[in-house]
Backbone bond lengths (Angstrom), bond angles and torsions (degrees), N, CA, C in turn:
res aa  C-N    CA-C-N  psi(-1)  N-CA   C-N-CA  omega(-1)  CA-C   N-CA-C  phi
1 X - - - 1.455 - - 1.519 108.94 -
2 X 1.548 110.04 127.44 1.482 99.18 172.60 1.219 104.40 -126.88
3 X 1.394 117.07 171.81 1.322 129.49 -169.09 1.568 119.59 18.40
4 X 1.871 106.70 54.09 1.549 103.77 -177.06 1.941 114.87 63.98
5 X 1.406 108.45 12.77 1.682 113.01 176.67 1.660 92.48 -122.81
6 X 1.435 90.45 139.95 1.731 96.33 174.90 2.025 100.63 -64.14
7 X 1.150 112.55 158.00 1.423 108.20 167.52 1.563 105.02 -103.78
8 X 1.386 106.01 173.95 1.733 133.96 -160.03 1.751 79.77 -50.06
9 X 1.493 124.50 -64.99 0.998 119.87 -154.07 1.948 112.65 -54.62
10 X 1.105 98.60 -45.89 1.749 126.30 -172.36 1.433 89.53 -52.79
11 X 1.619 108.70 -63.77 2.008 98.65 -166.48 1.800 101.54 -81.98
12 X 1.365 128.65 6.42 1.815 122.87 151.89 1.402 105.54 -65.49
13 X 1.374 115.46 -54.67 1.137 128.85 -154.37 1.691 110.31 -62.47
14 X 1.065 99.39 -34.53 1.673 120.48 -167.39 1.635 108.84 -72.50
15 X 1.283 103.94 -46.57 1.377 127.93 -166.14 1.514 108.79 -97.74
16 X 1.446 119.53 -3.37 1.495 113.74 162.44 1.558 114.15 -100.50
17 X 1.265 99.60 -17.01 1.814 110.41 173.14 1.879 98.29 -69.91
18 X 1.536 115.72 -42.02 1.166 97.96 -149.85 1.853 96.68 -91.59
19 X 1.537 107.81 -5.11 1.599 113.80 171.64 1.691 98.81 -78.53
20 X 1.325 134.12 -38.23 1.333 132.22 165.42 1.205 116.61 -62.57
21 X 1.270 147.33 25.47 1.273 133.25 -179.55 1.488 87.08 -156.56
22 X 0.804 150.89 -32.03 1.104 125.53 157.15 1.761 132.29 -83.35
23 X 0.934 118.28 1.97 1.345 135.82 176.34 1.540 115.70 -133.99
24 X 0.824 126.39 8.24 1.847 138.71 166.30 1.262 108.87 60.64
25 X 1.344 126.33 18.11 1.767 138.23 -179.50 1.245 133.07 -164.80
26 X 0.935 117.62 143.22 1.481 116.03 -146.04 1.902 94.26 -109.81
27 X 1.549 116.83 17.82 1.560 110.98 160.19 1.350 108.86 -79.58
28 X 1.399 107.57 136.99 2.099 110.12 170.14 1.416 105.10 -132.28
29 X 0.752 129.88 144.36 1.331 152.33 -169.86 1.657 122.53 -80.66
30 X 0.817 132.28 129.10 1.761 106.31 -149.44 1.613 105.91 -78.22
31 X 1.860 130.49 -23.00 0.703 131.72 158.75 1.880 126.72 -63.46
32 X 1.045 109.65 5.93 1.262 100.72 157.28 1.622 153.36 -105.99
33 X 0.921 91.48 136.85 1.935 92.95 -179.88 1.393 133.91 -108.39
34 X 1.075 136.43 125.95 1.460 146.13 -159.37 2.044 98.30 -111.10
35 X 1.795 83.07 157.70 1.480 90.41 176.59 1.158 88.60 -118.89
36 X 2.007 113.21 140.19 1.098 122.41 -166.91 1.551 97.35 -101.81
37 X 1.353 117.30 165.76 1.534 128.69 172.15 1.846 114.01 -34.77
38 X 1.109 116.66 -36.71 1.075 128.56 -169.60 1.606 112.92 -80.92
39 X 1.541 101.49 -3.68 1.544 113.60 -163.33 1.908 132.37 81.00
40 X 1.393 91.16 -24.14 1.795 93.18 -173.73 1.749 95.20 -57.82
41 X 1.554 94.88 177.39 1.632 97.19 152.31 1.412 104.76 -106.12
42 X 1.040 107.40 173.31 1.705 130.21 -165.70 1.368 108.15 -156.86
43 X 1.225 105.08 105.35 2.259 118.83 -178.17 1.764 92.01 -83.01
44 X 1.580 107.03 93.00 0.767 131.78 -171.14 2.219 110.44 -71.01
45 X 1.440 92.42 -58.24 1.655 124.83 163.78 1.806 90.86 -43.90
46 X 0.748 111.86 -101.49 1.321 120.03 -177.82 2.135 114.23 -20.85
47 X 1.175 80.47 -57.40 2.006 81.91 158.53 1.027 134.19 -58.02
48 X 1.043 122.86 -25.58 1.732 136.34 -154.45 1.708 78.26 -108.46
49 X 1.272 135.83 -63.17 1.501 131.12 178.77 1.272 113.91 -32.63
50 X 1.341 109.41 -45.37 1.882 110.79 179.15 1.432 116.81 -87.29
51 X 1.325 107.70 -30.15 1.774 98.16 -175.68 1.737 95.41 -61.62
52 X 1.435 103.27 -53.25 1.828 87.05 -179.42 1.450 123.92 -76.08
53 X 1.192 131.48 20.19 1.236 136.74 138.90 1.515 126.34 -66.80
54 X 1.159 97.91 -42.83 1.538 117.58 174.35 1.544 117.55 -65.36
55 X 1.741 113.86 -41.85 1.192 109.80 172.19 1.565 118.85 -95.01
56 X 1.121 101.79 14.61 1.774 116.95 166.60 1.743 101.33 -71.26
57 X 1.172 101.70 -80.91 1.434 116.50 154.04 1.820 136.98 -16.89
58 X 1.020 96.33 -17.21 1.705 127.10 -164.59 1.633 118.89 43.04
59 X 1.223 105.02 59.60 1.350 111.01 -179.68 1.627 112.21 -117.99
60 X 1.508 112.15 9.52 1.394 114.39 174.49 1.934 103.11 -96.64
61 X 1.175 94.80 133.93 1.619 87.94 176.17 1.707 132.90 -86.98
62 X 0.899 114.90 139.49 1.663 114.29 172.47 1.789 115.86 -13.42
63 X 1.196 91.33 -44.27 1.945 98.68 -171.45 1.254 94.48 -87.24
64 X 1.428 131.86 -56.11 1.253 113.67 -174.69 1.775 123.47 -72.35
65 X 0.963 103.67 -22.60 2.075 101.04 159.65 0.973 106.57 -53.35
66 X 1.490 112.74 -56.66 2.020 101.38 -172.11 1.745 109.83 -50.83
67 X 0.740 123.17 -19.12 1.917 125.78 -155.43 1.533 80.23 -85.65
68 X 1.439 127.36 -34.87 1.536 108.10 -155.11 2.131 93.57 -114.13
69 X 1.170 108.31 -15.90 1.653 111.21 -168.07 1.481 104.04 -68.69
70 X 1.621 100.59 -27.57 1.858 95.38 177.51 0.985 127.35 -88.43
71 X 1.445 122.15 24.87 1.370 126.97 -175.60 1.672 97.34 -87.43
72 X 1.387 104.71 172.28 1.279 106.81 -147.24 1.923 83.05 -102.96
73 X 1.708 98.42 111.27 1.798 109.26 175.02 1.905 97.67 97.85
74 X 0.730 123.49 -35.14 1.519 122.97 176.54 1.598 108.01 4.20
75 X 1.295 113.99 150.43 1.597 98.01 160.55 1.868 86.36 176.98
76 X 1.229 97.67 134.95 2.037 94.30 -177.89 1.502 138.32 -92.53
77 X 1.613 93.14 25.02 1.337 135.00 164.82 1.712 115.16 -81.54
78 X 1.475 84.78 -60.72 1.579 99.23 -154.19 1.524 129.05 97.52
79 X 1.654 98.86 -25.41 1.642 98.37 -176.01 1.559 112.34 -66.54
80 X 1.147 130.50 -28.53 1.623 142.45 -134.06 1.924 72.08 -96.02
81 X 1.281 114.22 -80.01 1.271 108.09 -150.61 1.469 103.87 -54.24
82 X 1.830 113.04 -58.61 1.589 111.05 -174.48 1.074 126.94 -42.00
83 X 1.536 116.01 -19.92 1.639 125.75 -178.97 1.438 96.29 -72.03
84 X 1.346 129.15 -44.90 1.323 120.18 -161.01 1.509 105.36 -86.09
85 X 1.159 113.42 -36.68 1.694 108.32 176.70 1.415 103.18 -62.49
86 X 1.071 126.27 -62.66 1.631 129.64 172.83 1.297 101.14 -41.73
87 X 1.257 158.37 -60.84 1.438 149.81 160.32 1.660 110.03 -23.88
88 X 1.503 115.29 -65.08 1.299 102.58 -152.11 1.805 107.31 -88.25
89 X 1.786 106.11 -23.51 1.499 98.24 160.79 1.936 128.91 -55.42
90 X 1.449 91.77 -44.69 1.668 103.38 171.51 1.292 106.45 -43.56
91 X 1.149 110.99 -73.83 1.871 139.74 -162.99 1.959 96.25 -40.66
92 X 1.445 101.51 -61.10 1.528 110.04 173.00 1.617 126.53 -42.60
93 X 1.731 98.07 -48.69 1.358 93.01 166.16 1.353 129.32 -79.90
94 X 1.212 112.88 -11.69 1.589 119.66 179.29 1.622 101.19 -66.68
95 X 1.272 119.02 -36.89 1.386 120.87 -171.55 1.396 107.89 -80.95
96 X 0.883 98.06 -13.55 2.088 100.97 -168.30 1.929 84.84 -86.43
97 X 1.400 108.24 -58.03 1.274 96.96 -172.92 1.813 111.26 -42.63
98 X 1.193 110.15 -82.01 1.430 108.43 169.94 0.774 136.22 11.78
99 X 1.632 113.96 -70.13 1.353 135.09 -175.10 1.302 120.10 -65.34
100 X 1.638 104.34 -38.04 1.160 131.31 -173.63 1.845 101.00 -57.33
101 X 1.735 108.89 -63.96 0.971 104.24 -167.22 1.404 112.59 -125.81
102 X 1.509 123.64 28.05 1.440 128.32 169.89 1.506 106.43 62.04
103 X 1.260 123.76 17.73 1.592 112.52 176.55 1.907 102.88 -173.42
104 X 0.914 118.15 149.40 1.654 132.89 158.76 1.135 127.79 -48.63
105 X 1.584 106.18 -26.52 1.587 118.81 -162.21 1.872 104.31 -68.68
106 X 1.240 127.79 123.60 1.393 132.00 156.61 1.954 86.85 118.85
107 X 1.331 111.91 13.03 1.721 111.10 -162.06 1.719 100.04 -52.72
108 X 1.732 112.03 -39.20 1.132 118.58 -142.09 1.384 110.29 -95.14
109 X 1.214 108.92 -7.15 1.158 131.55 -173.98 2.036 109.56 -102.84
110 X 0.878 103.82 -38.52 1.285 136.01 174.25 1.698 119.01 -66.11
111 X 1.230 96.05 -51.31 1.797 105.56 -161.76 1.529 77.75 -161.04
112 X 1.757 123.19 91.23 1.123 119.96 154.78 2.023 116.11 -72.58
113 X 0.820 122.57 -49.55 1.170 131.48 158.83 1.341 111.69 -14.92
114 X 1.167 129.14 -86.09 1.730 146.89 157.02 1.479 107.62 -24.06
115 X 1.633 103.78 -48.52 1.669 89.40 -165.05 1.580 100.47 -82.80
116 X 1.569 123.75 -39.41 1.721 112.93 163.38 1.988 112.50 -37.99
117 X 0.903 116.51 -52.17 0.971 115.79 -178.47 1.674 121.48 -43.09
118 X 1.423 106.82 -77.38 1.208 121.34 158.70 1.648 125.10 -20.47
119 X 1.492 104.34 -50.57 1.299 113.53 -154.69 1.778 93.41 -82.16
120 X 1.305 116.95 -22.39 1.525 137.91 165.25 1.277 115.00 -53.83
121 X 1.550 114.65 -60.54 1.554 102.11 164.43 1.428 144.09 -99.28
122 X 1.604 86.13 16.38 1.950 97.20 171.59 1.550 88.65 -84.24
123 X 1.354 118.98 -26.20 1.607 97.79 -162.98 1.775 114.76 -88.82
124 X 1.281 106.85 -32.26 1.833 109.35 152.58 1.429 103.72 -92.92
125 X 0.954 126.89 105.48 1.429 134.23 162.57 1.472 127.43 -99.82
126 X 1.609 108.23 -3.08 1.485 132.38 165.03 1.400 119.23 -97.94
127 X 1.525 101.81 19.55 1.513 112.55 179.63 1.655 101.53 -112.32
128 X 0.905 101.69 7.71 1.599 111.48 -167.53 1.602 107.68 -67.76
129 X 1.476 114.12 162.77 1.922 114.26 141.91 1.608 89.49 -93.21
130 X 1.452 99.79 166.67 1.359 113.95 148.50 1.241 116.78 -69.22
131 X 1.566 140.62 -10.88 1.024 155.41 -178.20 1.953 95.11 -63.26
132 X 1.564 86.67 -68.63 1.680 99.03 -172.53 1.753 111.51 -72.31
133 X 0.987 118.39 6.20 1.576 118.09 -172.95 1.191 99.94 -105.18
134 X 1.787 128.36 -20.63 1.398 125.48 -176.74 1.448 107.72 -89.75
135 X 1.686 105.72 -32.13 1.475 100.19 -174.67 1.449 109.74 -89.53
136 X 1.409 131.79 -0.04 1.420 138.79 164.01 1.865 108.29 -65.24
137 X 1.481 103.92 -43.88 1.472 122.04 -169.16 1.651 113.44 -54.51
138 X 1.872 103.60 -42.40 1.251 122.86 -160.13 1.605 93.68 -86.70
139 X 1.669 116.64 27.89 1.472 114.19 167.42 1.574 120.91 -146.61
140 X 1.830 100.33 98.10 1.618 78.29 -161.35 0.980 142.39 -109.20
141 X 1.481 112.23 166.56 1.438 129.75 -141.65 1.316 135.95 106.91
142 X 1.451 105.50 -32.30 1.581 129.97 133.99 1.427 118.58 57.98
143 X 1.496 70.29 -102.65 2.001 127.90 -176.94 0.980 99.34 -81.38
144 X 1.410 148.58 -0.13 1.503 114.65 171.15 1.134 114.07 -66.11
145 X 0.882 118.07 163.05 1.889 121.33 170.25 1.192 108.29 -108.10
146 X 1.612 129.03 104.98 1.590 109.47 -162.24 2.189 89.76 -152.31
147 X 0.944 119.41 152.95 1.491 110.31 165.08 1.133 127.23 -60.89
148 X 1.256 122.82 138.90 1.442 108.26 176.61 1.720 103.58 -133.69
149 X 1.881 99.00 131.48 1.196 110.27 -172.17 1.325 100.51 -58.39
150 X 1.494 81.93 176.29 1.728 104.00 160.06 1.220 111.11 -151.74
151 X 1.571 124.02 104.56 0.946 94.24 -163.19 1.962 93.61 -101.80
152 X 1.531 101.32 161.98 1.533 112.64 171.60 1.813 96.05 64.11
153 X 1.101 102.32 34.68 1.905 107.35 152.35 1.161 97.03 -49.54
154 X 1.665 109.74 142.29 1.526 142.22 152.85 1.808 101.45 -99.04
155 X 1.529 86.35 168.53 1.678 117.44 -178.20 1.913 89.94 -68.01
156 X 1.080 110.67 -17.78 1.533 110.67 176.44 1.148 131.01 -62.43
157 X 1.670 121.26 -33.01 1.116 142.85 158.24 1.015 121.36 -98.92
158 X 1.094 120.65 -10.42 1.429 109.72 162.92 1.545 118.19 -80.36
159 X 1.470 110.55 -24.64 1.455 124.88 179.33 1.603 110.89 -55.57
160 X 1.607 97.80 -58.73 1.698 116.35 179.93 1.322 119.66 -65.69
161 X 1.789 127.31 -27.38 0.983 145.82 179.60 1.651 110.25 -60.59
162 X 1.173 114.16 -79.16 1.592 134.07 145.09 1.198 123.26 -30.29
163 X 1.538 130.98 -73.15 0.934 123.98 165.06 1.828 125.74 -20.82
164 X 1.141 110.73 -54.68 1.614 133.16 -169.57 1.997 98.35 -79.28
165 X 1.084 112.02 -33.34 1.090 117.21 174.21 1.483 123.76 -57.53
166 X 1.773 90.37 -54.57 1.594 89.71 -173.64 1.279 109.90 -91.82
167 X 1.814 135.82 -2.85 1.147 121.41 163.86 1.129 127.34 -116.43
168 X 1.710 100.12 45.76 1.656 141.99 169.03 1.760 103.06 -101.21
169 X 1.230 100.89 -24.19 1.688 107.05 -172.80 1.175 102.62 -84.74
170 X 1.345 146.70 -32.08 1.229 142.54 -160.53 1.602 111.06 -169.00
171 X 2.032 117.47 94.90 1.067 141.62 178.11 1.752 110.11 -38.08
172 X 1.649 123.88 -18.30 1.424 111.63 -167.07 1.583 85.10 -102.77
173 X 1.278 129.62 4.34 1.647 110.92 169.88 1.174 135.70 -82.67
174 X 1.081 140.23 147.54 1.393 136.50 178.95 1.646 128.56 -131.49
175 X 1.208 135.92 -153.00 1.213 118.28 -155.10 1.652 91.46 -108.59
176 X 0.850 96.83 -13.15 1.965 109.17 -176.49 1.508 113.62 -81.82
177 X 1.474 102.58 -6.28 1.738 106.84 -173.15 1.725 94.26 -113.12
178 X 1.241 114.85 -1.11 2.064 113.09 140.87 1.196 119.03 -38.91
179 X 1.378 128.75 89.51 1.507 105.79 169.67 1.587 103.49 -105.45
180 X 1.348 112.88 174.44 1.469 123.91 172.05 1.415 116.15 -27.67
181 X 1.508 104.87 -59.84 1.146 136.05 -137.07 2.324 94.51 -90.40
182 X 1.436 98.78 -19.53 1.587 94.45 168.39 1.040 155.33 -40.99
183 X 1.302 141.07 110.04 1.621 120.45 -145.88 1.543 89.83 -152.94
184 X 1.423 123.65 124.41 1.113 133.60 -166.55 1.593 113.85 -148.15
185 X 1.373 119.25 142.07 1.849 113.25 -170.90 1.530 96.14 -95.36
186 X 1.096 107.67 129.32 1.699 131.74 156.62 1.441 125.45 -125.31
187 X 1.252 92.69 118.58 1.719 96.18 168.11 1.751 104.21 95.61
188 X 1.314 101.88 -11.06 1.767 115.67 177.14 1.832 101.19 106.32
189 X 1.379 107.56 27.71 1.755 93.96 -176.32 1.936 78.07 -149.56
190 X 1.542 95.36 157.13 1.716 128.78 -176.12 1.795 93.88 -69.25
191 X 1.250 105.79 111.08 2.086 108.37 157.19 1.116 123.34 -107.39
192 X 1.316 127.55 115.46 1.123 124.01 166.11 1.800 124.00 -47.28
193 X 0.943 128.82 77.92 1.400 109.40 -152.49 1.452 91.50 -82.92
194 X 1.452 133.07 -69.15 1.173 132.10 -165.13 1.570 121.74 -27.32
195 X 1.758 108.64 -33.51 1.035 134.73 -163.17 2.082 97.83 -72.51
196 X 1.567 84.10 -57.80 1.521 107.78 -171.21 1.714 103.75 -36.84
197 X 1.473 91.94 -56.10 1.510 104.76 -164.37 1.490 125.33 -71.74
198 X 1.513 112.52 -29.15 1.379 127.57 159.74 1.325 109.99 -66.14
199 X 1.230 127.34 -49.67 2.094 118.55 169.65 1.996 96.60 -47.16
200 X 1.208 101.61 -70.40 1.531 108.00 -168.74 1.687 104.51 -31.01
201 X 1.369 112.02 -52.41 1.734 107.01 -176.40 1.521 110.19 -69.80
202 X 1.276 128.60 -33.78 1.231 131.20 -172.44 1.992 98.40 -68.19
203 X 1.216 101.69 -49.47 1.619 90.63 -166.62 1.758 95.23 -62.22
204 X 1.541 136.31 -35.42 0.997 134.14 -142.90 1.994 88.93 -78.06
205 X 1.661 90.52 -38.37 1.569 84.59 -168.49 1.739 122.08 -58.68
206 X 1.528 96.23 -24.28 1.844 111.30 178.79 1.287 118.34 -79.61
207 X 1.355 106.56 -9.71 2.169 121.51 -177.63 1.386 90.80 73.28
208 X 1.183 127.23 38.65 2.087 118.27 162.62 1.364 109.57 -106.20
209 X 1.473 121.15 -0.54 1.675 123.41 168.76 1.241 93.93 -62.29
210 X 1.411 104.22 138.12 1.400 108.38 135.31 1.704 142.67 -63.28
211 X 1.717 102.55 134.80 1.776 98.21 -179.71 1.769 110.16 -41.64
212 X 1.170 110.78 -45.25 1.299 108.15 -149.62 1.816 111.49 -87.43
213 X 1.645 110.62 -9.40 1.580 140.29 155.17 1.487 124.28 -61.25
214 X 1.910 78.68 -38.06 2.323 87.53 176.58 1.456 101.53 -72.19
215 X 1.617 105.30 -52.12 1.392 117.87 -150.10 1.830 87.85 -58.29
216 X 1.463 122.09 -41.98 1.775 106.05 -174.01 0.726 130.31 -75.85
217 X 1.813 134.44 -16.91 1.405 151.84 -122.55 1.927 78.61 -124.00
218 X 1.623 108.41 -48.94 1.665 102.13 -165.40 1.786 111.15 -77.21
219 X 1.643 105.49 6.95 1.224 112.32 168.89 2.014 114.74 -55.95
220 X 1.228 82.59 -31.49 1.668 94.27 -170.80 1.673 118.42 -69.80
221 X 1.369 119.49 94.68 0.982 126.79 139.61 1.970 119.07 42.96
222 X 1.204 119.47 73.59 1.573 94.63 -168.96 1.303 120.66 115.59
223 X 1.492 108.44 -44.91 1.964 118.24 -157.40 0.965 124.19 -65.26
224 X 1.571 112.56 133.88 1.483 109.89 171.42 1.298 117.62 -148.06
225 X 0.993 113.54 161.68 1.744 115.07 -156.51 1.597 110.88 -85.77
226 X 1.601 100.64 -28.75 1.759 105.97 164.55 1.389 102.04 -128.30
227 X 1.537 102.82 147.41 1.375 98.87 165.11 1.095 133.28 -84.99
228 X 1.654 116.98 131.58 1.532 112.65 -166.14 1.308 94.28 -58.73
229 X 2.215 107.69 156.50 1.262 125.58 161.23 1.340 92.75 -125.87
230 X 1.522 81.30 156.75 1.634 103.62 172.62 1.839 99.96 -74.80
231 X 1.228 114.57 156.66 1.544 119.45 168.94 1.670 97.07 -86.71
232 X 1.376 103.00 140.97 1.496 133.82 -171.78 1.312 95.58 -62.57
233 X 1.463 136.28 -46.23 1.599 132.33 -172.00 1.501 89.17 -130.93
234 X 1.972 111.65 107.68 1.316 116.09 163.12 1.603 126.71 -78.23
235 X 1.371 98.17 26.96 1.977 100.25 178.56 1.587 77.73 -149.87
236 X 1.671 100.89 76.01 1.572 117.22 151.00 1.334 113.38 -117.35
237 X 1.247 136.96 164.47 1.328 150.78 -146.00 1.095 128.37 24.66
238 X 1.532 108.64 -126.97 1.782 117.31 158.97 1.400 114.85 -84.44
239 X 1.243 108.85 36.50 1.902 108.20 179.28 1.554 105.42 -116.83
240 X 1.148 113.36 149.25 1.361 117.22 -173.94 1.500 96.13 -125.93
241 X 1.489 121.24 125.33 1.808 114.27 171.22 1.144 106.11 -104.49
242 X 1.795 125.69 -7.55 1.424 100.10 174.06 1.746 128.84 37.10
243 X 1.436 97.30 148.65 1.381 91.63 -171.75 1.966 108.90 -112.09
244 X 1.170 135.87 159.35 1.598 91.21 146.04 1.718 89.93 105.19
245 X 1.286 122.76 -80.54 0.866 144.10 168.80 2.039 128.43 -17.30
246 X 1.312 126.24 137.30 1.422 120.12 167.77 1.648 111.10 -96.11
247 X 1.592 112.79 -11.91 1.200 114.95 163.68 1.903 131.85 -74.79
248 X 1.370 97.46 -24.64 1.499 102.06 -137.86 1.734 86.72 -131.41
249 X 1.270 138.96 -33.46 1.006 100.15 -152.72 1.646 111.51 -123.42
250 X 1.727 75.10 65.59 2.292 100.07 157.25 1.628 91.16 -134.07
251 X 1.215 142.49 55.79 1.548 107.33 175.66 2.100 94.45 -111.91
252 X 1.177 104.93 23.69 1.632 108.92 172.60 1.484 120.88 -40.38
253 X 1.252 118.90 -44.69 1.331 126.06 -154.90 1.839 104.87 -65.50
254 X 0.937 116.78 -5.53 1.562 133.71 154.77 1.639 103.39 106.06
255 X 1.359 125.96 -163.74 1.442 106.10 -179.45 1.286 124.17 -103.67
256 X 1.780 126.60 -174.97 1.287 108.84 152.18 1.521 145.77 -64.92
């Protein structure tokens, strides 16, 4: 807090407790925005992208991790928790389908989403808990291990498909080591991914994405539609970054 004003960190901090308690998880999506007590909006998604940039960097402090590590799933990746929310939303709809219609058959056609998914963990199936291998079991048909079309795939899934693939190959990669210039084989054929993913932000930046293209594409691990910048002068507004300091010196991510 400076000069009697909460700082950047204080109103993150505030506003990821109050996205955890009302939503039971502390994953946000980088496209989202919340209205804070005070009424403004606050691009909440977009915050949470930079504080863990910042503590990539090591500019988050010991005291201030703890304020955000006890949230319920936390993790300063993102992969650990999104994997599991993405598990138990998938898992949910797989069962709804089911129920719905006593069989899998038409899944892919139906709930392409679900059936990529699926077809993801029939094919590592040694990536499993036994936890998740019993509750896969208690749905059947499940477990087969079988292809699953798609038919009338977009660059959308192919983006997320790949994407997840290749920074399944190697734990020190991230979504920032996409460059233009990326070109990687999936599925047994050459993707431009870098390419893929730069169209994908450009349409998102004009509002010609599709909702239902954002909603899959921000499945990925990391993603964001702009890349955060640091602000050019980090002792702008009512923020103080101080140097030196166990109070002061993470408030980079610029202000509210």
């Amino acid at each position: 807090m400076t000069d009697g004003k909460p700082s950047a960190w204080d109103n993150f901090v505030r506003e990821m407790h109050r996205w955890t308690e009302s939503t039971g998880h502390s994953w946000v999506p980088q496209s989202v925005k919340v209205t804070r007590e005070d009424g403004r909006s606050y691009n909440l998604g977009y915050r949470l992208a930079l504080w863990r940039m910042a503590y990539k960097r090591g500019e988050i402090t010991a005291k201030q991790a703890r304020q955000v590590e006890r949230l319920h799933g936390w993790d300063w990746d993102g992969r650990a928790h999104q994997a599991a929310f993405t598990w138990q939303r998938d898992l949910g709809k797989l069962r709804d389908y089911y129920a719905a219609h006593r069989t899998l058959e038409g899944l892919e056609e139906k709930e392409p989403t679900v059936a990529r998914w699926l077809r993801r963990v029939n094919t590592h199936p040694d990536q499993l808990t036994d936890t998740q291998r019993a509750q896969l079991a208690k749905i059947p048909g499940a477990t087969t291990r079988r292809k699953v079309g798609r038919p009338g795939a977009t660059t959308a899934h192919q983006l997320v498909d790949a994407t997840l693939a290749w920074l399944d190959e190697d734990e020190s990669r991230t979504v920032d080591d996409i460059t233009k210039r990326l070109v990687v084989t999936h599925d047994g054929a050459e993707l431009h991914l870098g390419r893929i993913a730069a169209r994908r932000r450009e349409q998102y930046a004009k509002g010609v994405l599709d909702p239902a293209d954002i909603e899959l594409i921000e499945t990925i691990p990391g993603w964001y539609w702009t890349k955060p910048a640091e602000p050019k002068n980090p002792d702008d507004g009512d923020e103080h970054t101080g140097a030196g300091t166990d109070e002061t010196n993470a408030q980079r991510p610029g202000k509210d």
